[in-house]
N, C-alpha and C positions, 0 to 999 in steps of 0.2 A: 501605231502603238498608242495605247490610249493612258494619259500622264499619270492615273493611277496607277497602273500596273510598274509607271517608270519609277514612281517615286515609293511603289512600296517594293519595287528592287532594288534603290539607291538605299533606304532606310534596312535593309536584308542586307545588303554588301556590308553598310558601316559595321552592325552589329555582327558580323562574323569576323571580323579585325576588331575588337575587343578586347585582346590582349593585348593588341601593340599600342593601344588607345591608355591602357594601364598602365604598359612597360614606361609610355613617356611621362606620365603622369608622377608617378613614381621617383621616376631618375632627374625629373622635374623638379619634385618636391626634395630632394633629396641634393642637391645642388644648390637649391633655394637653402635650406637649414644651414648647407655649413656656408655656403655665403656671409648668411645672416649673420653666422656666429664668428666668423672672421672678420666682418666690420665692425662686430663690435669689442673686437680687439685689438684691433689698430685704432679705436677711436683713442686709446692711450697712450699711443704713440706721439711723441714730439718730432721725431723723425727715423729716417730708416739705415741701418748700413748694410754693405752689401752685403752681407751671410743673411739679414733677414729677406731680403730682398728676393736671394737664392733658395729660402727657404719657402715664400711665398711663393715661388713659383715650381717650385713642388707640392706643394698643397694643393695648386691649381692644376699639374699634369695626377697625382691622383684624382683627382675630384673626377676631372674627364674620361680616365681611362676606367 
């Protein structure tokens, strides 16, 4: 099989997975934002007790789910 033909199949496979290539993109960037905006809300924290603690890590099981 001659590497043309493999690599213009390998480049035909990627681009028909396209969407999933999106989907992580997306839930990437979107992970990223509220990361971002939660560091930069604890930057005003002096310290944590546990209800925010508790809280943060519900912010972190929605973020995931």
């Amino acid at each position: 099989m001659p590497f043309r033909s493999v690599s213009r199949d390998l480049w035909r496979s990627i681009a028909d997975q396209w969407p999933v290539y999106l989907a992580y993109f997306v839930s990437f960037s979107t992970i990223g934002a509220i990361w971002l905006a939660h560091t930069a809300i604890t930057e005003y924290l002096n310290q944590a007790n546990a209800i925010l603690v508790r809280l943060n890590l519900l912010l972190l099981l929605v973020v995931r789910v």
